[in-house]
C-alpha positions as CSV (number, residue, x, y, z in Angstrom):
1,X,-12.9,5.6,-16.7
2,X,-10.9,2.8,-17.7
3,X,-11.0,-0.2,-20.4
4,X,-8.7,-2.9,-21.5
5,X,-8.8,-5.7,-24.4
6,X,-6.9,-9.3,-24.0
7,X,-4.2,-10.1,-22.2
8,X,-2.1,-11.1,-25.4
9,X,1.2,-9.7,-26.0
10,X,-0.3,-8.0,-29.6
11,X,-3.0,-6.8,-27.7
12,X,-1.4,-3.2,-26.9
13,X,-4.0,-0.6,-28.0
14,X,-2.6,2.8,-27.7
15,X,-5.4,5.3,-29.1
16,X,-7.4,3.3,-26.3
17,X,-5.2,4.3,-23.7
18,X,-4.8,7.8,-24.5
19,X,-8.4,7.9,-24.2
20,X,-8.6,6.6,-20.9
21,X,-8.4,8.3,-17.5
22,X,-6.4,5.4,-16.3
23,X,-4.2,2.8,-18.8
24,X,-4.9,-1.0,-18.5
25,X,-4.0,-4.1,-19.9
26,X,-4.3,-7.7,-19.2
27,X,-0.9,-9.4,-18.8
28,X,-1.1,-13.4,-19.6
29,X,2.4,-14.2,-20.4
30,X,1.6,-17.2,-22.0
31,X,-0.6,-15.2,-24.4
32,X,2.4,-14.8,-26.4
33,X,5.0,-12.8,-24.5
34,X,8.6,-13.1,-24.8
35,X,11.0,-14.8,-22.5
36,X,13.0,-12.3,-22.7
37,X,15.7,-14.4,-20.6
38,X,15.3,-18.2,-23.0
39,X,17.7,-20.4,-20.1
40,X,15.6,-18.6,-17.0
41,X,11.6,-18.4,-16.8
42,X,11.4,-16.7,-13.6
43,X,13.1,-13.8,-14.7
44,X,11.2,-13.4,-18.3
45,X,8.3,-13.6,-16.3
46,X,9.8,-10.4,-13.9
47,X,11.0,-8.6,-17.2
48,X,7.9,-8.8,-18.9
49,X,5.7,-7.2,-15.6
50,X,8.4,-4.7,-15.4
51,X,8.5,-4.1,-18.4
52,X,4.7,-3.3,-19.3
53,X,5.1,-1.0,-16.1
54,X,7.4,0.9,-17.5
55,X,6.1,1.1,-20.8
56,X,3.0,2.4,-19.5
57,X,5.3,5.2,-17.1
58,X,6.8,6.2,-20.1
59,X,4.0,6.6,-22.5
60,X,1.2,8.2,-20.5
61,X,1.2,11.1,-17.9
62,X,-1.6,9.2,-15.6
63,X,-2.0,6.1,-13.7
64,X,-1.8,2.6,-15.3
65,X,-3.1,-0.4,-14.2
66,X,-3.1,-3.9,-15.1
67,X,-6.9,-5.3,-14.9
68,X,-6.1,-8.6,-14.9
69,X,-2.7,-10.5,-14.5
70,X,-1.9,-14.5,-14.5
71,X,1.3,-16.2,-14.4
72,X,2.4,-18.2,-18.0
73,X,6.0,-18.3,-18.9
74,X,7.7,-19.0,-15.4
75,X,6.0,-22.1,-14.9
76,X,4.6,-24.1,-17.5
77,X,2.7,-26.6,-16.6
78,X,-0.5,-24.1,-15.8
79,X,-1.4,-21.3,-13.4
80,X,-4.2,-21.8,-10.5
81,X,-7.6,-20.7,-11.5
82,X,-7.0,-20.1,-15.2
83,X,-5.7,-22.1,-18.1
84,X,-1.7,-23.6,-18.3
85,X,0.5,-22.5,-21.0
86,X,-1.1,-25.3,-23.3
87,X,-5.1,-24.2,-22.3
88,X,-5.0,-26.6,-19.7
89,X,-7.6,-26.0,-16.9
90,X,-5.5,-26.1,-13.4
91,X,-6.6,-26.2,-9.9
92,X,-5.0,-25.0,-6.8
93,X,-3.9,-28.3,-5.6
94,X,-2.4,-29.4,-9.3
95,X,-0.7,-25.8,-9.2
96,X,2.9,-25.9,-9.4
97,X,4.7,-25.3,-5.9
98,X,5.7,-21.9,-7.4
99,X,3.1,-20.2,-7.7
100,X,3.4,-17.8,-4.8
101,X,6.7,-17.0,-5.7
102,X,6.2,-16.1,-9.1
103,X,3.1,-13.6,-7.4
104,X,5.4,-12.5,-4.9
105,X,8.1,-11.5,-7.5
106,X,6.2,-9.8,-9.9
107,X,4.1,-8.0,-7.7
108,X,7.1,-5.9,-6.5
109,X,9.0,-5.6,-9.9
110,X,5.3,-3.7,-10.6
111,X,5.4,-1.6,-8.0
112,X,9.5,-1.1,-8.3
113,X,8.4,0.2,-12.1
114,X,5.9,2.2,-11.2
115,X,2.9,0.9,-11.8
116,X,-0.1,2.3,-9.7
117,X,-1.7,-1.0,-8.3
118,X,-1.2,-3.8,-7.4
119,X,-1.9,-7.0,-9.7
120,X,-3.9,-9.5,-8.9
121,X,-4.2,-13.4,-10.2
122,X,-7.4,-14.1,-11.6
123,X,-8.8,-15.4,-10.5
124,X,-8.8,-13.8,-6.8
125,X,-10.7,-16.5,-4.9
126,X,-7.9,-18.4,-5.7
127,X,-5.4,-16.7,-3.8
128,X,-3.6,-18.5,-1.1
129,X,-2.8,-17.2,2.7
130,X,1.1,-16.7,1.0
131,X,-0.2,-14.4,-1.4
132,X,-2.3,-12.7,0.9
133,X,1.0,-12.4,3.1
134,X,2.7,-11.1,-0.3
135,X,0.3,-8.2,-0.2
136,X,0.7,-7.5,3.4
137,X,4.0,-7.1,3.2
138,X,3.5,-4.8,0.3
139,X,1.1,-3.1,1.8
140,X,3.4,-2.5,5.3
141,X,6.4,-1.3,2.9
142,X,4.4,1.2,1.0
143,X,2.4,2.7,3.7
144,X,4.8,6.0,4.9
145,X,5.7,6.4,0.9
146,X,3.9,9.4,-0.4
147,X,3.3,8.2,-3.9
148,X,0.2,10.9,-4.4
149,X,2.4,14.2,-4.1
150,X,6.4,13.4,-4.2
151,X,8.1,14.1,-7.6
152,X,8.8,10.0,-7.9
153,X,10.2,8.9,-11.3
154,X,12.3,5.8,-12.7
155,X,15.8,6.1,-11.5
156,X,18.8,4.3,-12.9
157,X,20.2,1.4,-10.4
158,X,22.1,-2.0,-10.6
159,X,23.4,-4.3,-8.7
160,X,26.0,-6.8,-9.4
161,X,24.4,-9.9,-9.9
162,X,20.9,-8.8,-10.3
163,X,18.4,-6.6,-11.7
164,X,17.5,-3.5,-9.5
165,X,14.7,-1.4,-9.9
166,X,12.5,1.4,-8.4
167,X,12.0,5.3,-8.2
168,X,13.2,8.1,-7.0
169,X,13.5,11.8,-6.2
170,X,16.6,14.3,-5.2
171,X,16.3,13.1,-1.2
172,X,14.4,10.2,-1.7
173,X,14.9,6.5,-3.4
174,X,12.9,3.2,-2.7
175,X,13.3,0.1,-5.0
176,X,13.3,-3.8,-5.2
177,X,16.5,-6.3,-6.1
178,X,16.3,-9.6,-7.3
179,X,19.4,-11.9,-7.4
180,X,19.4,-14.1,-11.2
181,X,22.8,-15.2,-9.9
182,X,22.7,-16.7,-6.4
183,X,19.9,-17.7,-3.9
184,X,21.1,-15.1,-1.3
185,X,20.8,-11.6,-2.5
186,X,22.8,-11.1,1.1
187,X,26.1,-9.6,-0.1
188,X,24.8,-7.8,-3.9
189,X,26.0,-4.0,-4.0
190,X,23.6,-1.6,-5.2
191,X,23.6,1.2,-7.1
192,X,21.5,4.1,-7.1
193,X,21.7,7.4,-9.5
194,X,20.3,10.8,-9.3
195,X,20.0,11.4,-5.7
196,X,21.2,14.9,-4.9
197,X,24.8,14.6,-2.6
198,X,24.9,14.4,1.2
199,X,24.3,11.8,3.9
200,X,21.4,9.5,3.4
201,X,19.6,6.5,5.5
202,X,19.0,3.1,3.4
203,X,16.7,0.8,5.4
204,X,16.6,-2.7,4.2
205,X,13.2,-4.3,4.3
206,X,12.7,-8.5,4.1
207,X,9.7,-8.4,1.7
208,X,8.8,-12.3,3.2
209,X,8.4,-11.1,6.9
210,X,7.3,-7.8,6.2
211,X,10.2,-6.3,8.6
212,X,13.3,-4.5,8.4
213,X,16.3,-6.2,8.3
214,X,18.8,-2.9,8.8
215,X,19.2,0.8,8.3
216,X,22.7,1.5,7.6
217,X,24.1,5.1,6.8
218,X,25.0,5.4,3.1
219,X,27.2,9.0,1.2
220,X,25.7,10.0,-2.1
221,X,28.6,12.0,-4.1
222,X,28.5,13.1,-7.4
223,X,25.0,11.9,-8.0
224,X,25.4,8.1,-7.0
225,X,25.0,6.2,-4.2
226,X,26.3,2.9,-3.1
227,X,25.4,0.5,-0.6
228,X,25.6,-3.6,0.1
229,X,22.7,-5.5,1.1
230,X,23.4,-7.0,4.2
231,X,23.4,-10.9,5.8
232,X,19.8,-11.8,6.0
233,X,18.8,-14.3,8.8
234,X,17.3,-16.6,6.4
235,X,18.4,-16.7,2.1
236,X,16.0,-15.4,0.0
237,X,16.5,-13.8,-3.8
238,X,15.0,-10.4,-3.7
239,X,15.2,-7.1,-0.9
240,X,13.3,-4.0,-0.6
241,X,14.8,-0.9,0.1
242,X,14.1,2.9,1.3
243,X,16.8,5.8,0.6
244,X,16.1,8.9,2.3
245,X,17.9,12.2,2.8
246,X,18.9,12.6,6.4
């Protein structure tokens, strides 16, 4: 059993929740979220979908979900199939050029912060063959993960340059960076705390393509791992990644 209110920023009901089987809010970040980030949309937009995953991981020992999800803050001038920041009705061919980045970034920095599914604009019709590409590629990187019965929790990382997210357990790590600084995330080091010591495989995974771009070797000592993203064929902002204990 599930329920959810509005998709407002105020709109956080937490007797609701606790009630619940499985926790869900809307998210319209035009509905009065934050920009957490004033001089950089994009990223407010990421923060603010990160952010309500985690809050939820935090709060509540169960699944959460976000019933319905639109884009607001990252680009103004409206969101396909739903109203702009200003109320604005928008169609798919006024929709800003965007709009499948914005759902391609936020739909990993929810699944990076543990959120159990996968959001989805409303409204779905409207959904493009790039954002059903997003999803495949989503879908590919998740598919040997065992979500259901490995101890997975929020584990610290950074990366110089960008924010890093995702979960772990002693032997096993897998997580999402997006480069604020550059247009290459090709070069960022990473971070990753909490892993127990020893040798461990990191395999890089292009999250446009759906295919992996390299597994390296990596040492975990004292806790932490480190490792560099490595030259990818074409730029893009943002990497998956799998950690795993060899």
């Amino acid at each position: 059993m599930t329920a959810s209110f509005s998709g407002g920023y105020e709109e956080y009901r937490e007797p609701l929740y606790s009630r619940n089987d499985i926790a869900n809010i809307h998210v319209y970040p035009y509905q009065g979220w934050p920009a957490h980030y004033p001089d950089d949309n994009m990223r407010s937009e990421i923060y603010n979908y990160a952010w309500a995953s985690r809050r939820f991981w935090n709060n509540f020992e169960k699944p959460a979900i976000f019933g319905e999800a639109g884009i607001g803050n990252a680009f103004r001038g409206g969101r396909r199939g739903g109203r702009g920041a200003q109320g604005v009705q928008s169609s798919p061919a006024s929709s800003p050029s965007g709009f499948n980045l914005a759902y391609h970034n936020v739909i990993w920095a929810s699944l990076s912060n543990g959120l159990a599914a996968t959001p989805v604009w409303w409204t779905f019709r409207n959904l493009g063959p790039q954002d059903l590409l997003s999803l495949k590629c989503l879908s590919q990187f998740v598919s040997d993960i065992d979500l259901a019965n490995l101890p997975y929790k929020p584990a610290p990382m950074s990366a110089e340059g960008a924010d890093a997210s995702g979960l772990a357990t002693a032997r096993a790590a897998f997580g999402w960076i997006w480069s604020y600084a550059k247009d290459n995330v090709g070069g960022t080091p990473l971070t990753v705390e909490g892993l127990t010591d020893g040798s461990f495989a990191v395999c890089w995974f292009d999250t446009w393509a759906g295919v992996i771009v390299k597994t390296e070797n990596a040492t975990s000592a004292a806790g932490r791992l480190s490792a560099t993203v490595p030259d990818l064929s074409q730029a893009h902002r943002d990497i998956a990644f799998k950690i795993v204990k060899r």
